[in-house]
Backbone as CSV, one residue per row, in Angstrom:
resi,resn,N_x,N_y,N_z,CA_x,CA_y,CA_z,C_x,C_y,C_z
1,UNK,269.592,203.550,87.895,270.216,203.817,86.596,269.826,205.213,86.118
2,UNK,270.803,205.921,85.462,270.529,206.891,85.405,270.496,206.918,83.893
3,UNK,270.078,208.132,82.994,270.037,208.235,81.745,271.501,209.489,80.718
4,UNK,272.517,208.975,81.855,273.745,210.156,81.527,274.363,209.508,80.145
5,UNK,274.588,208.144,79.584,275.258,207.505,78.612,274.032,207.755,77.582
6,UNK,272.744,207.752,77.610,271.887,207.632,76.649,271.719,209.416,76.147
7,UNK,271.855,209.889,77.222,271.786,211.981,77.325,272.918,212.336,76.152
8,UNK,274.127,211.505,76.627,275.866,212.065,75.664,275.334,211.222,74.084
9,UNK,274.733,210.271,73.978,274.213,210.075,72.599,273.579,210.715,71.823
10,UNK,272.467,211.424,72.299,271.484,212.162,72.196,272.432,213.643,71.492
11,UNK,273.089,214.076,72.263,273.963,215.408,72.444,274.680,214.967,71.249
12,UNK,275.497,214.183,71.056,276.160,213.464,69.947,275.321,213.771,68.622
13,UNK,274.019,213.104,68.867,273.291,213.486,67.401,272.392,214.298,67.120
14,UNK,272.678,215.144,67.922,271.593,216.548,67.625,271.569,217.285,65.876
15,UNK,272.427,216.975,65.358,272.527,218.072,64.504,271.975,217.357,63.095
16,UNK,272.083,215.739,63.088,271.280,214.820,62.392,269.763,214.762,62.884
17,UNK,269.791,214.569,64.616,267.881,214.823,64.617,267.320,215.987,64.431
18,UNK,267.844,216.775,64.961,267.015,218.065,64.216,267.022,218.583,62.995
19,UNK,267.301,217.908,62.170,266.950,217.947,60.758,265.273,216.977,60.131
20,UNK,264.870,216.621,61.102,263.858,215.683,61.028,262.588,216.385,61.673
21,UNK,262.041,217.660,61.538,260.952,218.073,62.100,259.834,217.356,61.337
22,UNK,258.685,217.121,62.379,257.367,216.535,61.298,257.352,215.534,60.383
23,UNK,258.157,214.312,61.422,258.202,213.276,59.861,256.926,212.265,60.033
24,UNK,257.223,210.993,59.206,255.962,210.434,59.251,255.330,209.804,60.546
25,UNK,256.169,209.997,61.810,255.565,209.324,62.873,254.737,210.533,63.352
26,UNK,254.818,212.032,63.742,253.957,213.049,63.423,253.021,213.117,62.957
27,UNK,253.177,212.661,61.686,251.984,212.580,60.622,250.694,211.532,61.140
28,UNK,251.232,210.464,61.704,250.913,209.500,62.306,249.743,209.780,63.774
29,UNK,250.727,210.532,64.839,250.051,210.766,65.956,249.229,212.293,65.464
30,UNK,249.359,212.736,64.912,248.685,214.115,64.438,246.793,214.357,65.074
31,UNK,246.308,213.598,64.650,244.933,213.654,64.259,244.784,212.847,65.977
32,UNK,245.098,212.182,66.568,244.779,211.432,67.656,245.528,212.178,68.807
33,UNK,246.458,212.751,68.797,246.930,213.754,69.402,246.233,214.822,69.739
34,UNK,246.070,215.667,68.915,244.662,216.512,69.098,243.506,216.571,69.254
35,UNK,242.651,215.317,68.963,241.455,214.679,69.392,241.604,214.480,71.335
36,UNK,242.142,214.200,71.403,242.962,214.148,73.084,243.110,215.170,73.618
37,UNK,243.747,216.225,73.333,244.467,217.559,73.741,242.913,218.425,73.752
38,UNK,242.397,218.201,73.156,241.228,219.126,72.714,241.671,220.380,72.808
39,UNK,241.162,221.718,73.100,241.221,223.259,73.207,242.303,223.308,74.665
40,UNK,243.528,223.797,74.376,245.020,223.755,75.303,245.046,225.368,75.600
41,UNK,244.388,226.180,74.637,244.043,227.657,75.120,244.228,227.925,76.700
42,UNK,245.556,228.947,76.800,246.117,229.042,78.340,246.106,228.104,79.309
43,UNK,246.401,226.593,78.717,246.560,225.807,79.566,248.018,225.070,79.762
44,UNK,248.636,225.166,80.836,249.549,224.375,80.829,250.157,222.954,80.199
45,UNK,251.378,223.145,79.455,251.171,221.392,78.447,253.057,221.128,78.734
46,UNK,253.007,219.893,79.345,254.414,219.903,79.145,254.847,219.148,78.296
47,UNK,255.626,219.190,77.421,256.453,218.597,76.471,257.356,217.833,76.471
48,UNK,257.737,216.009,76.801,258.537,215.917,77.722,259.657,215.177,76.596
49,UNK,261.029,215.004,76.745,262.028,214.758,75.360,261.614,215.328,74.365
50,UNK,261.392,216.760,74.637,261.426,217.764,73.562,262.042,218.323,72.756
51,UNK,263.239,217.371,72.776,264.739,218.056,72.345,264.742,219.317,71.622
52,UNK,264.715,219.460,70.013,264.963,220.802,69.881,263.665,221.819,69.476
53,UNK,262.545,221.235,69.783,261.315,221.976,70.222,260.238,222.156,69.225
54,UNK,260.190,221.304,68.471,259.346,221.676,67.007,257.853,220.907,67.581
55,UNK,257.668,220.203,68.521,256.733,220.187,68.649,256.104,221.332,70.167
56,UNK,256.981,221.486,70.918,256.593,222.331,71.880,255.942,223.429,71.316
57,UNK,256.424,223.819,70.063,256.056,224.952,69.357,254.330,225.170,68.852
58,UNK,253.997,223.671,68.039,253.523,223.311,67.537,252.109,223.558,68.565
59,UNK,252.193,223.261,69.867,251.658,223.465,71.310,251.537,224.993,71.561
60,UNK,252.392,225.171,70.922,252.468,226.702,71.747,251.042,227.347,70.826
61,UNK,251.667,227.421,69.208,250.504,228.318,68.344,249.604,226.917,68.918
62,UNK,248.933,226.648,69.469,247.637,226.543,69.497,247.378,226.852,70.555
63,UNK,247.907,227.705,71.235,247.423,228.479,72.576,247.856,227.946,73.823
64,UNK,248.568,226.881,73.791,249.373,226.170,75.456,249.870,226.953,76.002
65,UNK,250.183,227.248,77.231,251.461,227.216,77.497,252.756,226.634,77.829
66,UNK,253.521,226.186,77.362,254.984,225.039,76.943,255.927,225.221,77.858
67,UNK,255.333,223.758,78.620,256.954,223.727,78.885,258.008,222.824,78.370
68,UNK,259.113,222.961,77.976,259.956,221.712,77.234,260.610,221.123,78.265
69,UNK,260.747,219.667,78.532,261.949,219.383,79.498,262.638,218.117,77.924
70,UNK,264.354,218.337,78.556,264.775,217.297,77.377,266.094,217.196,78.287
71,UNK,266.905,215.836,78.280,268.277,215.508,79.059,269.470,215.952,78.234
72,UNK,268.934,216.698,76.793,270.444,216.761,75.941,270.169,218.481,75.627
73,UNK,271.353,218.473,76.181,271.635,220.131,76.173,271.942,221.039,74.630
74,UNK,272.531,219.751,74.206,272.686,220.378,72.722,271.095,220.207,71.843
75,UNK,270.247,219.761,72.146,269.002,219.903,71.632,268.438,220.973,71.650
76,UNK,268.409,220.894,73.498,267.434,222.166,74.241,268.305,223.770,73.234
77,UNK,269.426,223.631,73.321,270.310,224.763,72.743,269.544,225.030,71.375
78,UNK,269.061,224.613,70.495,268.582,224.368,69.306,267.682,224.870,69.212
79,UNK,266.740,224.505,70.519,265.163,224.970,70.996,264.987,226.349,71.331
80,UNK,266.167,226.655,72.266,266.184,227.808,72.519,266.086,229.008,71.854
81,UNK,267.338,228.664,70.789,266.671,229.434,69.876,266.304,229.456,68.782
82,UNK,265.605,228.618,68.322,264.765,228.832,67.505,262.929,228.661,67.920
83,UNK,262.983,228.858,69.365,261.679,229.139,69.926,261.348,229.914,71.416
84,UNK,262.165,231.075,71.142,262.875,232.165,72.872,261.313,231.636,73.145
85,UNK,260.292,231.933,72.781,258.978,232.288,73.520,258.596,231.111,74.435
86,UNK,259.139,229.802,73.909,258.760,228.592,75.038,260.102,227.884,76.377
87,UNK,259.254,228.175,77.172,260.453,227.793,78.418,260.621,226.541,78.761
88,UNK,262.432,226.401,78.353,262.883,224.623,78.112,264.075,224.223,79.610
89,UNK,263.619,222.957,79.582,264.182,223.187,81.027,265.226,222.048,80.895
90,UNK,266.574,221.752,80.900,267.599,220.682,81.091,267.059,219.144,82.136
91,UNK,267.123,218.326,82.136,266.904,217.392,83.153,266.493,215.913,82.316
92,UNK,267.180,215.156,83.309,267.456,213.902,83.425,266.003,213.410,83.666
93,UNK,265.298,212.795,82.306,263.624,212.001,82.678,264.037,210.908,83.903
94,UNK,265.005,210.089,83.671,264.927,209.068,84.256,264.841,209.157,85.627
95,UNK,264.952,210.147,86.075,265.191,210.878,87.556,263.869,211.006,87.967
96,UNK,263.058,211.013,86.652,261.380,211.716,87.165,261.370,213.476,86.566
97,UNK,260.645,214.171,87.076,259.787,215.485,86.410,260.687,216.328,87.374
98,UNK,261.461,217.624,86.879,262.067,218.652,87.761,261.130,219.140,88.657
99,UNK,262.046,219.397,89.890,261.299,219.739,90.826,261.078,221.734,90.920
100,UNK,260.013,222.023,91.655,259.230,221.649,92.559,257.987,221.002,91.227
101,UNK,257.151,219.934,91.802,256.141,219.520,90.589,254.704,220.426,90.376
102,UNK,254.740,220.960,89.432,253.812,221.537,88.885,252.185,220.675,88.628
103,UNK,250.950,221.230,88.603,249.980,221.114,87.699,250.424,221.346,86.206
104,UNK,249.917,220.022,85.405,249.764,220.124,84.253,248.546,219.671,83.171
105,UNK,247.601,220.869,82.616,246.359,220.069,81.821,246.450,218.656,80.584
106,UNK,247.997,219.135,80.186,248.339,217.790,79.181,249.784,217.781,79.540
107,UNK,250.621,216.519,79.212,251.344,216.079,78.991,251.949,215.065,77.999
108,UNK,252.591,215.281,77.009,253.024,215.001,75.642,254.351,214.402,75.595
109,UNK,254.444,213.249,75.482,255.817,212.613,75.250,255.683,211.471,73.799
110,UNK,256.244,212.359,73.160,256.275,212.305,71.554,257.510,210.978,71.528
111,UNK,257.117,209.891,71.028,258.528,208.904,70.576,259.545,209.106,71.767
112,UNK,259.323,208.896,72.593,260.429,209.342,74.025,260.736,208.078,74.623
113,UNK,259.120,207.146,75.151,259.498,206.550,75.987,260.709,205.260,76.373
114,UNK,260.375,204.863,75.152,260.875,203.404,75.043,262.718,204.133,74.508
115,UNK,263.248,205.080,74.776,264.551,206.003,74.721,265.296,205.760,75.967
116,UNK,263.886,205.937,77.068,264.879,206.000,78.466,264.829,204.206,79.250
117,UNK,265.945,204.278,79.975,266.833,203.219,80.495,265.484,202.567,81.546
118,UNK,264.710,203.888,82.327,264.126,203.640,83.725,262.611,204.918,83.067
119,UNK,261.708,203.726,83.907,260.545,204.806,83.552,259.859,205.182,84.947
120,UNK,259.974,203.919,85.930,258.791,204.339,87.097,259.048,205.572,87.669
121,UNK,259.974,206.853,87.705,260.331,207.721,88.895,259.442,208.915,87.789
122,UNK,259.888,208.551,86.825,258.784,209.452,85.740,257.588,209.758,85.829
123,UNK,257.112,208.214,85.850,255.538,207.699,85.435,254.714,208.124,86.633
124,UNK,255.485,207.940,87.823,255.024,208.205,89.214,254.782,209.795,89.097
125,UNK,255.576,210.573,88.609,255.500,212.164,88.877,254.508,212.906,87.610
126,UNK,254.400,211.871,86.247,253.691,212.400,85.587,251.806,211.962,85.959
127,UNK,252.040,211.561,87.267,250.506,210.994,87.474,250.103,211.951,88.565
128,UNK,251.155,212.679,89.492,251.613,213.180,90.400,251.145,214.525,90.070
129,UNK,251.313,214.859,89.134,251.214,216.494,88.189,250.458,216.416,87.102
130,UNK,249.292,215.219,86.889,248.768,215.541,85.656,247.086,216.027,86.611
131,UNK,246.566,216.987,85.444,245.518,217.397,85.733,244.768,217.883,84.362
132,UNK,244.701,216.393,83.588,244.194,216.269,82.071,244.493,214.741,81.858
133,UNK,245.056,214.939,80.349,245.633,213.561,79.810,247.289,214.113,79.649
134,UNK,247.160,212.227,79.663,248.954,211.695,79.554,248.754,211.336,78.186
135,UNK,249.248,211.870,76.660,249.643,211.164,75.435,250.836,210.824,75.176
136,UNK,250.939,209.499,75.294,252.449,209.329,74.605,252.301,208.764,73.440
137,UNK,253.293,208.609,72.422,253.833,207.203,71.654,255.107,206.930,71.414
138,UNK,255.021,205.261,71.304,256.502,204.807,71.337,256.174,203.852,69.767
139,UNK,257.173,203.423,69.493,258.317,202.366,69.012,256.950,200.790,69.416
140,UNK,256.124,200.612,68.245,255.182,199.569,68.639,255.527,198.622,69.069
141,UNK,255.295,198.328,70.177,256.389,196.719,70.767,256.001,195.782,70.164
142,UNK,254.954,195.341,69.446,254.536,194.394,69.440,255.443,194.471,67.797
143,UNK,255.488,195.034,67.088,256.148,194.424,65.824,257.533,195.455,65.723
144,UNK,257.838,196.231,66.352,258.675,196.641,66.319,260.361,195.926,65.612
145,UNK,260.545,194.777,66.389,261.694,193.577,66.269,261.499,192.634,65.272
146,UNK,261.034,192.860,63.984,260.380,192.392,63.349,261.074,192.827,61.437
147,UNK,261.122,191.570,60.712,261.686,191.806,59.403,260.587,191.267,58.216
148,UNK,260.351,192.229,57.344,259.401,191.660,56.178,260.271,190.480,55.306
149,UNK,259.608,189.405,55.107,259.927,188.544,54.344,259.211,188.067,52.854
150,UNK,259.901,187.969,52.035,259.413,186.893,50.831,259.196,185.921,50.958
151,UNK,257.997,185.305,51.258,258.193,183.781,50.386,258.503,183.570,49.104
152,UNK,259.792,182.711,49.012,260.245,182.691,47.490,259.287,181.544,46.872
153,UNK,258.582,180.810,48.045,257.808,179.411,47.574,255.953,180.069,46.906
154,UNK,255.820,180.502,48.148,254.526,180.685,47.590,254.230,182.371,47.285
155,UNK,255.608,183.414,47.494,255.278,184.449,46.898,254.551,185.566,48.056
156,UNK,254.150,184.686,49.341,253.773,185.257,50.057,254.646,186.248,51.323
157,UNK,254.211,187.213,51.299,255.134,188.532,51.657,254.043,188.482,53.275
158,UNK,255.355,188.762,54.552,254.824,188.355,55.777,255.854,189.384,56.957
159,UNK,255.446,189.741,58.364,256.482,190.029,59.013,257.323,189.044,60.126
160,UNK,257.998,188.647,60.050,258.541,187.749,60.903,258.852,188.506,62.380
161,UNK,258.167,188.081,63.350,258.491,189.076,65.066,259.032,187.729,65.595
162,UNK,260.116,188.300,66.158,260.866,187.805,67.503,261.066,188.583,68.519
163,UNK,260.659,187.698,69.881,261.554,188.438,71.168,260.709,189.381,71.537
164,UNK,259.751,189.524,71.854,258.758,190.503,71.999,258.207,190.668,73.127
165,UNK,258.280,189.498,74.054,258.189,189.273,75.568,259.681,189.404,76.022
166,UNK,260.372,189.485,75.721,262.187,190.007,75.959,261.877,191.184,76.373
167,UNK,262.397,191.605,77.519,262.783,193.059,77.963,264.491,193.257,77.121
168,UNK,264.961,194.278,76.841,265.760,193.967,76.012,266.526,195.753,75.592
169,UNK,268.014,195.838,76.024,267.694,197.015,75.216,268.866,196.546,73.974
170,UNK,268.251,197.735,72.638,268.909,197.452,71.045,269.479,198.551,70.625
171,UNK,270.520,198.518,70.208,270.952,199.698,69.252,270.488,200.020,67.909
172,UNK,270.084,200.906,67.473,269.524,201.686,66.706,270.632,202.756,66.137
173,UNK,270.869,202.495,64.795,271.213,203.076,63.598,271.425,204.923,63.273
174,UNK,269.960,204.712,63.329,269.372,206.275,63.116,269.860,207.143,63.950
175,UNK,269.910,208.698,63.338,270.873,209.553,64.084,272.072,209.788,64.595
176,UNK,272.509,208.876,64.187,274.005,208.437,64.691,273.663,207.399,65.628
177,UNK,272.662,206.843,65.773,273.248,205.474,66.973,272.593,206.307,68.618
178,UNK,271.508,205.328,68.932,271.273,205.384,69.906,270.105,203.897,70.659
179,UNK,269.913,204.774,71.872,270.054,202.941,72.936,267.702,202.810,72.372
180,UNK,267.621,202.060,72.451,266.180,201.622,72.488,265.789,200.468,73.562
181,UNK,264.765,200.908,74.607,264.562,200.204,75.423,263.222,198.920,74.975
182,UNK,263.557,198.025,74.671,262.023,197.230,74.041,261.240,196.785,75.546
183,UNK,260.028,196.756,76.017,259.267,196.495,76.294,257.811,196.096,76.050
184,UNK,257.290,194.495,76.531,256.113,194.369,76.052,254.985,195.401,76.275
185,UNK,253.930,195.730,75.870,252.573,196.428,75.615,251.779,196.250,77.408
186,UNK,252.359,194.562,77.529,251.580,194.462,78.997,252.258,195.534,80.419
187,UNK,253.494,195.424,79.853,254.565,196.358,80.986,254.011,197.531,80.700
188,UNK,253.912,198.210,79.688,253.518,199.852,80.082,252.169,199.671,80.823
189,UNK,251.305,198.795,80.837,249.970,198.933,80.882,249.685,198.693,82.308
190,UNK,250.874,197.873,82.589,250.944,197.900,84.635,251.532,198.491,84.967
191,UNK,252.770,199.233,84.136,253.406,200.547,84.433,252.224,202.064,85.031
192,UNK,251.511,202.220,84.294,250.697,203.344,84.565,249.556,202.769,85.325
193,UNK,249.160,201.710,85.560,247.898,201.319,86.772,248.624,201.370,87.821
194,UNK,250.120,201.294,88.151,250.582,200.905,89.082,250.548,202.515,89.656
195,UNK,250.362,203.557,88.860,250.842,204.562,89.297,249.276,205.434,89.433
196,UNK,248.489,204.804,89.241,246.661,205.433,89.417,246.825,205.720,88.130
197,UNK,246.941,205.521,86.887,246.617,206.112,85.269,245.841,204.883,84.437
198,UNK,244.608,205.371,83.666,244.085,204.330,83.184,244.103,204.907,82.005
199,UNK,244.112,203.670,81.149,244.017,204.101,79.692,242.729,204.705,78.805
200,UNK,242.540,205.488,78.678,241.366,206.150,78.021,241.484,205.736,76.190
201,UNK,243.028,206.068,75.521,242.259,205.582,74.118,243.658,205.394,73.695
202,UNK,243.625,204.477,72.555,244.658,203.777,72.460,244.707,203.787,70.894
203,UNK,246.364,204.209,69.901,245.888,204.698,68.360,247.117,203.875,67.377
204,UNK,246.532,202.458,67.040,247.752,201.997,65.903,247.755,202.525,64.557
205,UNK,248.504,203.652,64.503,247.887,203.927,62.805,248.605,203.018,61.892
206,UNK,248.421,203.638,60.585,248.661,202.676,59.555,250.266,203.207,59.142
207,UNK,251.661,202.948,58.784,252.789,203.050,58.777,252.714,203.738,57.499
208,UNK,252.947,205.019,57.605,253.318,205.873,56.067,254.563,205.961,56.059
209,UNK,254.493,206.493,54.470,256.093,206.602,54.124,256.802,208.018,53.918
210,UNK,258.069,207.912,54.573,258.124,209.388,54.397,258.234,210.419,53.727
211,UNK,257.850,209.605,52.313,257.811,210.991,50.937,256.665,211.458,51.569
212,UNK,255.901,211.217,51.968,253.975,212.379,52.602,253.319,212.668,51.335
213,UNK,253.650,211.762,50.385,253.323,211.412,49.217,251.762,211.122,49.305
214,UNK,250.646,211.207,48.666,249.179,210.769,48.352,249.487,209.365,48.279
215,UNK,248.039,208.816,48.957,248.222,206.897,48.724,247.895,206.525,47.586
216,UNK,247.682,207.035,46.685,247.646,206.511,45.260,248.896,206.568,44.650
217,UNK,249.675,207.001,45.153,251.380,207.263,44.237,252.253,206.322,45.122
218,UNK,251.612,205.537,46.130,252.330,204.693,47.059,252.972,203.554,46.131
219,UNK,253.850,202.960,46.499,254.290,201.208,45.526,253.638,200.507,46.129
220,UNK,253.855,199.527,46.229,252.700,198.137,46.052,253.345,197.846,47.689
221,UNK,254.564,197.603,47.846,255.186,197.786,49.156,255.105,198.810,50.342
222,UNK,254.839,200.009,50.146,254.583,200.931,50.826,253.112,200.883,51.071
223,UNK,251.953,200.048,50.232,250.714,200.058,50.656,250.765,198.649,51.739
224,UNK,251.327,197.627,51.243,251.540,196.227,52.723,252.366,197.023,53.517
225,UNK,253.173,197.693,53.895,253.786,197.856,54.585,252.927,198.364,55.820
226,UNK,251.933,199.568,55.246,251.358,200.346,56.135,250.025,199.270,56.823
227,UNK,249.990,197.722,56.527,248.784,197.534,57.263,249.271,196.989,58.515
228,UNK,250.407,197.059,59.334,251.148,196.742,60.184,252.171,197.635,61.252
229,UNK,251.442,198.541,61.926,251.821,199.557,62.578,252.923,199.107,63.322
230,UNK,253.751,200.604,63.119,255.033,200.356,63.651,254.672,201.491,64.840
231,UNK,253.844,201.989,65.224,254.009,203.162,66.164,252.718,203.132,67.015
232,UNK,252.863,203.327,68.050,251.352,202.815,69.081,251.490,204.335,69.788
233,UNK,250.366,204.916,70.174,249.719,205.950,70.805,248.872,205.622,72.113
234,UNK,248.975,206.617,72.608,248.479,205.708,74.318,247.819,207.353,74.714
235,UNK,246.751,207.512,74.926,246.490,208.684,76.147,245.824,207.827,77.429
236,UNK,245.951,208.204,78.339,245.602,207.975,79.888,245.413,209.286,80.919
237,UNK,244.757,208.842,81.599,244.189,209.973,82.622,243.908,208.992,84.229
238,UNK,244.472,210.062,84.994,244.535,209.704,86.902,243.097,208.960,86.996
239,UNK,243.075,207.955,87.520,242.125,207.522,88.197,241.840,208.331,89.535
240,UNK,239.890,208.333,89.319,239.503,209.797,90.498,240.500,209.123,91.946
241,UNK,240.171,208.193,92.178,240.564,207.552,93.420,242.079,207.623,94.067
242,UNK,242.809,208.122,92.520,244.332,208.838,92.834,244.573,209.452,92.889
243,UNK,243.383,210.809,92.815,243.106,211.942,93.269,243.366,212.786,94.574
């Protein structure tokens, strides 16, 4: 399977996502992101569904050197220019990492994964070419599929999850409409052993809202809301033995 129907979506809503630099899932991986990355000073970092480059950038001023790869051309176009200095490269993830494969000290796939159709040809090449850490985050599986409820009886406010062991893919609203691949927490986690990657540190933050408002000006809803992470963080690094 390839990722050409999910790429023409993507291309479709470029001009709605890139209006969204730095929102609260950013805000989110921020601090655990960089705790990971540590000092990137002239080190190679690839950026992977980088679409129109606000975080490649973000990589860059702190001394990386960036590479962007993204499958939607009208993104990368976006990236281009509004960041000539970082080199963005067209290509299909689901295919795996453009060839020939490079050394890389980090690798960064920001809200990407759970986007594409197929992950192993990827996962295999980002274990293949890493020579640091792997950070990703996705779309928290575990509550992701999931609706807040009232109890009208006892008043008690709860999230209701279904389908969570379902492999499953959903359409999604946002941006104009695009595909979401759900997978359980256990699948990524034999996803990357399968490929020599072990998990080093793992980050549920707490769900902010996207005014970036102070938590004292939060509503009473926006403070329950956040004790139930919607966004999971993962870094991993090659096991020596896959060396």
């Amino acid at each position: 399977m390839t990722g050409s129907d999910d790429i023409a979506l993507w291309d479709s809503a470029a001009d709605q996502y890139a209006a969204h630099d730095g929102d609260s899932f950013y805000r989110r991986l921020s601090p655990f992101l960089w705790r990971q990355l540590g000092d990137v000073t002239g080190q190679p970092v690839l950026d992977l569904g980088c679409g129109h480059g606000w975080l490649s950038d973000k990589l860059r001023l702190a001394g990386a050197t960036v590479t962007g790869v993204d499958g939607s051309t009208a993104l990368l176009g976006r990236a281009a220019e509004a960041y000539p200095q970082i080199a963005f490269v067209s290509h299909d993830l689901t295919a795996g990492l453009p060839r020939p494969l490079q050394p890389f000290r980090a690798v960064v796939a920001h809200m990407v994964l759970m986007d594409l159709p197929e992950l192993d040809a990827l996962i295999a090449d980002i274990s293949a070419s890493l020579d640091g850490v792997f950070v990703f985050s996705i779309l928290h599986p575990s509550f992701f599929h999931q609706a807040p409820v009232d109890d009208p009886e006892t008043g008690e406010r709860y999230r209701k999850v279904t389908g969570y062991l379902e492999h499953e893919r959903r359409w999604i609203t946002t941006f104009g409409g695009h595909n979401h691949y759900h997978r359980p927490l256990s699948w990524y986690v034999d996803l990357l052993t399968r490929h020599g990657l072990v998990v080093t540190g793992l980050h549920e933050p707490p769900t902010l809202p996207q005014h970036g408002r102070p938590e004292a000006e939060w509503t009473d809803y926006e403070r329950w809301f956040a004790t139930v992470p919607t966004m999971l963080a993962v870094a991993c690094r090659r096991l020596p033995q896959s060396r």
